[in-house]
N, C-alpha and C positions, 0 to 999 in steps of 0.2 A: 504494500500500500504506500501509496506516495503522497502525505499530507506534511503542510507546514501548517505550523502555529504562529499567530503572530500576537503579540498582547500589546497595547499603549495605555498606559497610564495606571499599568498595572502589574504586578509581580509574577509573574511565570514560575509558579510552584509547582513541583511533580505531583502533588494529589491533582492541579487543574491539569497539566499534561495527562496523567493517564485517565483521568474523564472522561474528558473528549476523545483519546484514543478512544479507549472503549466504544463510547457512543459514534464513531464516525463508525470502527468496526462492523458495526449492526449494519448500516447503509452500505458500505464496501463488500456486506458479502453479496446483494442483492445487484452486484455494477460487474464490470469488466474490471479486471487485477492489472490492469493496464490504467485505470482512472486513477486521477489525481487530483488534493482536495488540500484547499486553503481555508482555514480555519481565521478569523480575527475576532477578536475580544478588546473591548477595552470601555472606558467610562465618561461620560458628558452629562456633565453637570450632575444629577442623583441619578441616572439610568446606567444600566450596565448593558452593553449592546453586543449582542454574536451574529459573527456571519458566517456561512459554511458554503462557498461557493465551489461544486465541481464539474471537470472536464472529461468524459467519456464518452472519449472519440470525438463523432461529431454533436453529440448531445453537450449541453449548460443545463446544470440545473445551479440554483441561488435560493438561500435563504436564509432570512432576517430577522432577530427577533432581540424584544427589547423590554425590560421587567427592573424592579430595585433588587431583583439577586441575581448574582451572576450565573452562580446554580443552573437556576429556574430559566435564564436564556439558553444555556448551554440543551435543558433537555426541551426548549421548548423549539429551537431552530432546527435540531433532527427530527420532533417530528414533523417540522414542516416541508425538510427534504425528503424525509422519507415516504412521502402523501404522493409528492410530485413524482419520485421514481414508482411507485405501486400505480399513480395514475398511469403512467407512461405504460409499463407491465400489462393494463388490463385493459389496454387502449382506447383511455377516458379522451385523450387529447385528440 
């Protein structure tokens, strides 16, 4: 799996690195092992904001999500990647 992590304005601790591993895991088993996935995190003003933006092949999927725990973006942007790849799957699009 080919993900980066990127954090601004916030500390990059191995409990949030292996988090989000985890959690991108779940969406990477459902992709091609060739996809690659940018993760960003970081804080404005009281919100904690995540993105999970990936590349498989010729497919984009993006997603955004934004709450006061960073937690709670982290599981709330997988599942909104994972909607969009199970949409693509059942060929809702």
């Amino acid at each position: 799996m080919n993900l980066d992590i990127t954090f601004r304005h916030l500390e990059h601790t191995p409990a949030l690195d292996t988090k989000i591993r985890d959690k991108v895991n779940r969406v990477a088993k459902k992709l091609s092992p060739t996809a690659h996935y940018h993760w960003t995190s970081w804080v404005e003003h009281d919100a904690h904001i995540s993105t999970l933006a990936v590349k498989d092949g010729s497919r984009d999927f993006f997603a955004k999500a934004e709450s006061g725990d960073l937690y709670k973006t982290i599981d709330l942007a997988i599942k909104k990647l994972e909607k969009q790849v199970d949409d693509l799957k059942n060929n809702v699009y």
